[in-house]
Backbone as a chain_set.jsonl record, in Angstrom:
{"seq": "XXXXXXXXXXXXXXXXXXXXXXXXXXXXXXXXXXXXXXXXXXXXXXXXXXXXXXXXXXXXXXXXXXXXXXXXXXXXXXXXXXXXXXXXXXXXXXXXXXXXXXXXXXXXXXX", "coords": {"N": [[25.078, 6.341, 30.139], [25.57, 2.495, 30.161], [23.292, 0.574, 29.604], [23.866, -2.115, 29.337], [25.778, -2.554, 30.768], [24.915, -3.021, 33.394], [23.767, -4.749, 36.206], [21.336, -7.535, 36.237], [19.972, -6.478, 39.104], [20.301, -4.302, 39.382], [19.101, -2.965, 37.175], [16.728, -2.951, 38.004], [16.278, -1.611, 40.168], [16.383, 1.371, 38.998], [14.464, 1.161, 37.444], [12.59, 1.29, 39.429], [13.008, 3.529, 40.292], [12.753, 5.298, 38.492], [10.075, 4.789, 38.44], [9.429, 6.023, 40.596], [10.059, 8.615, 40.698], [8.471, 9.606, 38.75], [5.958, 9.418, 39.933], [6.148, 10.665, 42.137], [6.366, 13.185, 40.535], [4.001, 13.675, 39.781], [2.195, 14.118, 41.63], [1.363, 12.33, 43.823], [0.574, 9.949, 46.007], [2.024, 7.054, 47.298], [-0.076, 5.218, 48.271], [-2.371, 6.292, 47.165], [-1.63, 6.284, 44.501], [-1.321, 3.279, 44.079], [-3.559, 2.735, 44.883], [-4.97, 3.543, 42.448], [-3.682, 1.925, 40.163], [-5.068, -0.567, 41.084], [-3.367, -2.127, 43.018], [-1.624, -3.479, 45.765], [-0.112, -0.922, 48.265], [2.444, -1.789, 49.206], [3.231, -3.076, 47.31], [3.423, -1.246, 45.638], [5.732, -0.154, 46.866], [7.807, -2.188, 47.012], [7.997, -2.363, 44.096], [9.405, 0.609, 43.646], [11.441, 0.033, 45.16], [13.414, -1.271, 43.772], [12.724, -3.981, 43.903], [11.896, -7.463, 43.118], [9.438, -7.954, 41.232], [5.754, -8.536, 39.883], [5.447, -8.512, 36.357], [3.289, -7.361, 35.652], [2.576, -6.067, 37.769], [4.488, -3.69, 37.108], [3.506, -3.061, 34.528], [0.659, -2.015, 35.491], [1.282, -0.054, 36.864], [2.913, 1.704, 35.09], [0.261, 2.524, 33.56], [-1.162, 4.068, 35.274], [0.514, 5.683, 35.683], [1.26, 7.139, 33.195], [2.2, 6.335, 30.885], [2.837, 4.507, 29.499], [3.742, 4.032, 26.874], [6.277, 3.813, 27.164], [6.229, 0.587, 26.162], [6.361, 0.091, 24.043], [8.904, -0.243, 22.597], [8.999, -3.252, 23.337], [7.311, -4.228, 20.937], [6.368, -5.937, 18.15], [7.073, -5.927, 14.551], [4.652, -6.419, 12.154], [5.305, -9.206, 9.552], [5.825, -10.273, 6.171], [5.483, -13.767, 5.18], [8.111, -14.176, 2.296], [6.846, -16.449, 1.039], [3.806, -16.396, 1.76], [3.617, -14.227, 0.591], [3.234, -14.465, -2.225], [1.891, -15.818, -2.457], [-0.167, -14.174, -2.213], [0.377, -12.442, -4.067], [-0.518, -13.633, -6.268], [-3.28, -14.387, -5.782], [-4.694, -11.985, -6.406], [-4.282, -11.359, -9.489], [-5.11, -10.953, -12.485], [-8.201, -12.589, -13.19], [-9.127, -14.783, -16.118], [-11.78, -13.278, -17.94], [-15.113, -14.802, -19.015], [-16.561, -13.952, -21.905], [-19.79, -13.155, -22.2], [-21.862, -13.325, -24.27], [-20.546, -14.945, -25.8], [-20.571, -17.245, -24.133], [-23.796, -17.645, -24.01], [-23.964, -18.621, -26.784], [-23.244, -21.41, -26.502], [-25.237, -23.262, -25.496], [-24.914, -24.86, -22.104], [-24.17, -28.883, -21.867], [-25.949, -31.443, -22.325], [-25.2, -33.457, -20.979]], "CA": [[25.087, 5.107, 30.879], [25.733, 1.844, 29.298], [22.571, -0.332, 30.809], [24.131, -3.343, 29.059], [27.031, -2.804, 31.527], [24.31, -3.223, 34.818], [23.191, -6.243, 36.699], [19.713, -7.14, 36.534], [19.156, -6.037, 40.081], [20.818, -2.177, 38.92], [18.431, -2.223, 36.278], [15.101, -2.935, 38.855], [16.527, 0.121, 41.038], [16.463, 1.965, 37.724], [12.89, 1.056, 36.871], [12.043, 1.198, 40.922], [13.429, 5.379, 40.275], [11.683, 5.576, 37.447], [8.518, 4.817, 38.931], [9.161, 6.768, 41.919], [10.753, 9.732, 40.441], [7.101, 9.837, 38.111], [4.72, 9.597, 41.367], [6.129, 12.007, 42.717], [6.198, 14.31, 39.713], [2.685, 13.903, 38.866], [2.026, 14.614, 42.897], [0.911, 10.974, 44.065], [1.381, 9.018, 47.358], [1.881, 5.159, 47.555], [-1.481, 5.162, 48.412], [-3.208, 6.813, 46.059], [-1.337, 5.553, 42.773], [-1.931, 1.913, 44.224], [-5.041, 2.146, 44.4], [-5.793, 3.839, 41.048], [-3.087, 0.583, 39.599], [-5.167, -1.969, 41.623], [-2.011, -3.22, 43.938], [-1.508, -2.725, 47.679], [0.621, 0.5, 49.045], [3.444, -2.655, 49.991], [3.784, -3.825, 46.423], [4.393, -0.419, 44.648], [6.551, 0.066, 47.53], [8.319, -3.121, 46.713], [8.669, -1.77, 42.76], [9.851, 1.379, 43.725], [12.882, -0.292, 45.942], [13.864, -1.887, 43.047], [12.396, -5.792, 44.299], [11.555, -8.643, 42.492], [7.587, -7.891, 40.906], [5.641, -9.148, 38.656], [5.726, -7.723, 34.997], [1.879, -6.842, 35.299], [2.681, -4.615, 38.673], [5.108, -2.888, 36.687], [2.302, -2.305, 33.803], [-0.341, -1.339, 36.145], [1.832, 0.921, 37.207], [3.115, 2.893, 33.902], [-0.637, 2.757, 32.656], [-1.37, 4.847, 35.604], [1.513, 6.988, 35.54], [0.676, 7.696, 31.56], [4.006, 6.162, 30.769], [3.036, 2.694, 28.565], [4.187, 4.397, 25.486], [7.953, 2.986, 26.762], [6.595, -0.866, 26.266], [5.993, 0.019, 22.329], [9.751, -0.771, 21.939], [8.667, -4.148, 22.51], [6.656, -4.344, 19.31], [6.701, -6.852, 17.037], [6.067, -5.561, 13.799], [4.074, -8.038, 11.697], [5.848, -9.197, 8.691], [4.518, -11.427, 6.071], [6.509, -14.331, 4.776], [7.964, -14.613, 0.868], [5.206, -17.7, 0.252], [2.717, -15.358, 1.723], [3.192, -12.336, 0.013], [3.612, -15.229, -3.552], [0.353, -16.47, -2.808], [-1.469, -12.828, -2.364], [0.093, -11.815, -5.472], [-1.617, -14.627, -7.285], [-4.624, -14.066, -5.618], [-4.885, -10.803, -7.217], [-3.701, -11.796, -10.431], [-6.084, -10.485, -13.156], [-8.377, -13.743, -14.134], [-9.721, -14.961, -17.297], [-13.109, -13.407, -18.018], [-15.331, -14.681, -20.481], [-17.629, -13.138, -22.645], [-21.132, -13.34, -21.975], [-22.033, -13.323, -25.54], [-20.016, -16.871, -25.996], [-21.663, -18.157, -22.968], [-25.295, -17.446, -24.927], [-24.315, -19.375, -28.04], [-22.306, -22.332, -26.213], [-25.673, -23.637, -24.195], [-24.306, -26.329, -21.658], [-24.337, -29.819, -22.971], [-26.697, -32.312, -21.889], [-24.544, -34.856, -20.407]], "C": [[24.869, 3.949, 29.905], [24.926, 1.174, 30.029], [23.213, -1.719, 30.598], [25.286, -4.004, 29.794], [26.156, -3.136, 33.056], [23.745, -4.431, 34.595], [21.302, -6.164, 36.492], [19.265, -6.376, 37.847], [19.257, -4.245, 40.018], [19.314, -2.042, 37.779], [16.99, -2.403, 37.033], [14.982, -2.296, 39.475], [16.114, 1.014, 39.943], [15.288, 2.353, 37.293], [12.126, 1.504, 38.053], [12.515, 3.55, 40.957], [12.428, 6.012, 39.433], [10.254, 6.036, 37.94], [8.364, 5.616, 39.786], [9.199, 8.63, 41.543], [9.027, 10.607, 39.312], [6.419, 9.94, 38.679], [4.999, 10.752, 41.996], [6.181, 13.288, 41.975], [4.542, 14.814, 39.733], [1.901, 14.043, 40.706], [0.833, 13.288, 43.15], [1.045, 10.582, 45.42], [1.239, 8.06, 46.92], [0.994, 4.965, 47.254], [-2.46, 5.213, 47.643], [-3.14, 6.215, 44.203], [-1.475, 3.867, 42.84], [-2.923, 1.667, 44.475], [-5.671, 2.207, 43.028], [-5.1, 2.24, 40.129], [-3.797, -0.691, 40.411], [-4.086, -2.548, 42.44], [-2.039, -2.583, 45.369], [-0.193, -1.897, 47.73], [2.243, -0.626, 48.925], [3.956, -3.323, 48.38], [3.728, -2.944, 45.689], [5.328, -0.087, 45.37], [8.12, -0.812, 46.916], [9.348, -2.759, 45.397], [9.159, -0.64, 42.935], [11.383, 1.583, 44.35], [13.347, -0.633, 44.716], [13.763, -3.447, 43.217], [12.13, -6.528, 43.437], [9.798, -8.482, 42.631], [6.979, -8.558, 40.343], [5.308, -8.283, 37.563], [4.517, -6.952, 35.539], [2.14, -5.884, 36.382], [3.523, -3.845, 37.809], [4.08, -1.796, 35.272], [1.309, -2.121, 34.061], [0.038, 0.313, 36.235], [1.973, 2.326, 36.404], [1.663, 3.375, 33.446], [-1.277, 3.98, 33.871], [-0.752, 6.442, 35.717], [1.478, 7.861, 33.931], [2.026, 7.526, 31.021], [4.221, 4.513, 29.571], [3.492, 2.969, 27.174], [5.83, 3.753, 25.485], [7.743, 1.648, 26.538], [6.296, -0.702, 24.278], [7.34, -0.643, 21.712], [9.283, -2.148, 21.877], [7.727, -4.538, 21.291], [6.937, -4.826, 18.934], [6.009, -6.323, 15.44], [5.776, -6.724, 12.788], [4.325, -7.633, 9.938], [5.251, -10.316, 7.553], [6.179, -11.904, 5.29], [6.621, -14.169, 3.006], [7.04, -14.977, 0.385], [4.192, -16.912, 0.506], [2.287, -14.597, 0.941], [2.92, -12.925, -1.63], [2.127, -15.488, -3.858], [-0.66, -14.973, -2.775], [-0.989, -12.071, -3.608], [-0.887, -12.599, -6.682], [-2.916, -14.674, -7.207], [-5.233, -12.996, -6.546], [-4.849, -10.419, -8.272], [-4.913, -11.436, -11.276], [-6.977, -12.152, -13.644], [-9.226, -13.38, -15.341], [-11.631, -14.325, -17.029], [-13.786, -13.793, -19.361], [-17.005, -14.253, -21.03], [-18.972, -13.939, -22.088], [-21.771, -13.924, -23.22], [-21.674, -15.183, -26.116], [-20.796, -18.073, -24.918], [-22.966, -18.427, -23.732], [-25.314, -18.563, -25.801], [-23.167, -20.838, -27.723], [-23.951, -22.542, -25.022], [-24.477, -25.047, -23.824], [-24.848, -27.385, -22.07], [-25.089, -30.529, -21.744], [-26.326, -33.267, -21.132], [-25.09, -35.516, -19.275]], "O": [[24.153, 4.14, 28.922], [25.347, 0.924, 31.159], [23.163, -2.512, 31.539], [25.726, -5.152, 29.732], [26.907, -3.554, 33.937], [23.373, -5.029, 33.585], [20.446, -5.281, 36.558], [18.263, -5.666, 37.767], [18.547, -3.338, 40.45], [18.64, -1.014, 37.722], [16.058, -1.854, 36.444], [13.837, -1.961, 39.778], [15.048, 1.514, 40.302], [14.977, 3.465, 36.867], [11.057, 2.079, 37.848], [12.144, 4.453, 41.708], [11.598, 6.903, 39.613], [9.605, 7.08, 37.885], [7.237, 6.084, 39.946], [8.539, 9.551, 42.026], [8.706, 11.795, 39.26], [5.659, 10.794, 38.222], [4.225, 11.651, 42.325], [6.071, 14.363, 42.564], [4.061, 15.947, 39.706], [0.674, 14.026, 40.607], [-0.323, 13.318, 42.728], [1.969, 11.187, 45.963], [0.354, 7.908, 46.077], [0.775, 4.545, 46.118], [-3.304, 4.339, 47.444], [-3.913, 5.935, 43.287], [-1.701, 3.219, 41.818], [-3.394, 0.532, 44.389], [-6.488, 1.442, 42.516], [-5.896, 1.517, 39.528], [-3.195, -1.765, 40.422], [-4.076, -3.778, 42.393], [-2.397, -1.496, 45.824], [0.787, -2.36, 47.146], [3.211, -0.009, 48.479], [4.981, -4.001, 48.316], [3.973, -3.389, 44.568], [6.186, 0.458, 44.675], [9.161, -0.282, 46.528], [10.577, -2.76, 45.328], [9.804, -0.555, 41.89], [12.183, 2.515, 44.259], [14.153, 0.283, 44.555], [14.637, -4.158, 42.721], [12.149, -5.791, 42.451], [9.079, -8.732, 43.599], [7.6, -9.586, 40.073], [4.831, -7.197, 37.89], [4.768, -5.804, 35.907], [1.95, -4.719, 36.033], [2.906, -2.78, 37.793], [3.969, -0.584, 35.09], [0.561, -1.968, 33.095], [-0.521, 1.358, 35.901], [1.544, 3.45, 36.663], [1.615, 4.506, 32.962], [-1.924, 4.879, 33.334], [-1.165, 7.6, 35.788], [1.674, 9.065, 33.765], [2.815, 8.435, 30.763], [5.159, 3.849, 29.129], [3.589, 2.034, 26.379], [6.481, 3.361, 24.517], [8.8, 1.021, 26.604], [6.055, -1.657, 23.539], [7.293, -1.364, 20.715], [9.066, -2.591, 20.749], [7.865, -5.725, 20.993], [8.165, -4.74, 18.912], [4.806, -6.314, 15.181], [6.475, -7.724, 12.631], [3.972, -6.668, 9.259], [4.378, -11.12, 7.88], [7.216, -11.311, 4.992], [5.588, -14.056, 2.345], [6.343, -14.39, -0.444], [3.517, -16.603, -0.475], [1.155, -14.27, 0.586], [2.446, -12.095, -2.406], [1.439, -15.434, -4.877], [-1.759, -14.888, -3.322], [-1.694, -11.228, -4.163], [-1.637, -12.213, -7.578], [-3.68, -14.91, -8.143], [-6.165, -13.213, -7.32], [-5.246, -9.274, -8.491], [-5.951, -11.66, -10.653], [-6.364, -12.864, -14.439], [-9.802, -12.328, -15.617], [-12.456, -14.777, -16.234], [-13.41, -13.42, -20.473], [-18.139, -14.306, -20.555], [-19.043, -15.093, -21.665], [-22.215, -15.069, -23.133], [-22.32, -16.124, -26.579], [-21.303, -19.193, -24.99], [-23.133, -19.596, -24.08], [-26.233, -19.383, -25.816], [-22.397, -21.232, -28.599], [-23.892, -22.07, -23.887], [-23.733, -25.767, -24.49], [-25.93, -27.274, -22.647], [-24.92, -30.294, -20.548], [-27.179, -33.963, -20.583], [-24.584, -36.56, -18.864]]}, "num_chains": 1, "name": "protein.A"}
């Protein structure tokens, strides 16, 4: 199946199967998995038609179903810029040390 070929409302049936097709695997009612997700019986109902939700019912939902491992695609993985990475090499950059010994016979000057 090509999803990029479905309407948004094909792909909220899709997600609304999903969810349903998982409740009932894992031996659930309405009832029971909306309460453990916090939402009323009428609004996993809602996500399970495929309706118009809000994101967070949908990730109530998976976190009960043991299913949030599919929002990892979104991930951003954290990248660092050129100048970033320019300036932490310089940070690191070996500095000047100086002798102790020279320090000793150089007291500081009176000024």
């Amino acid at each position: 199946m090509d999803i990029t070929q479905l309407s948004d409302m094909a792909i909220l049936r899709m997600i609304g199967d999903f969810v349903k097709k998982k409740r009932i695997a894992i031996q659930k009612t309405q009832d029971q998995l909306a309460e453990e997700a916090g939402m009323s019986r009428s609004t996993l109902s809602l996500l399970e038609r495929g309706e118009k939700v809000h994101l967070l019912t949908l990730i109530q939902a998976l976190r009960v179903l043991g299913e949030l491992q599919l929002l990892e695609a979104f991930e951003v993985p954290q990248q660092i810029s050129p100048i970033e990475y320019i300036k932490l090499q310089k940070k690191h950059e070996r500095q000047r040390v100086r002798n102790a010994d020279m320090a000793a016979d150089n007291p500081p000057s009176e000024w």
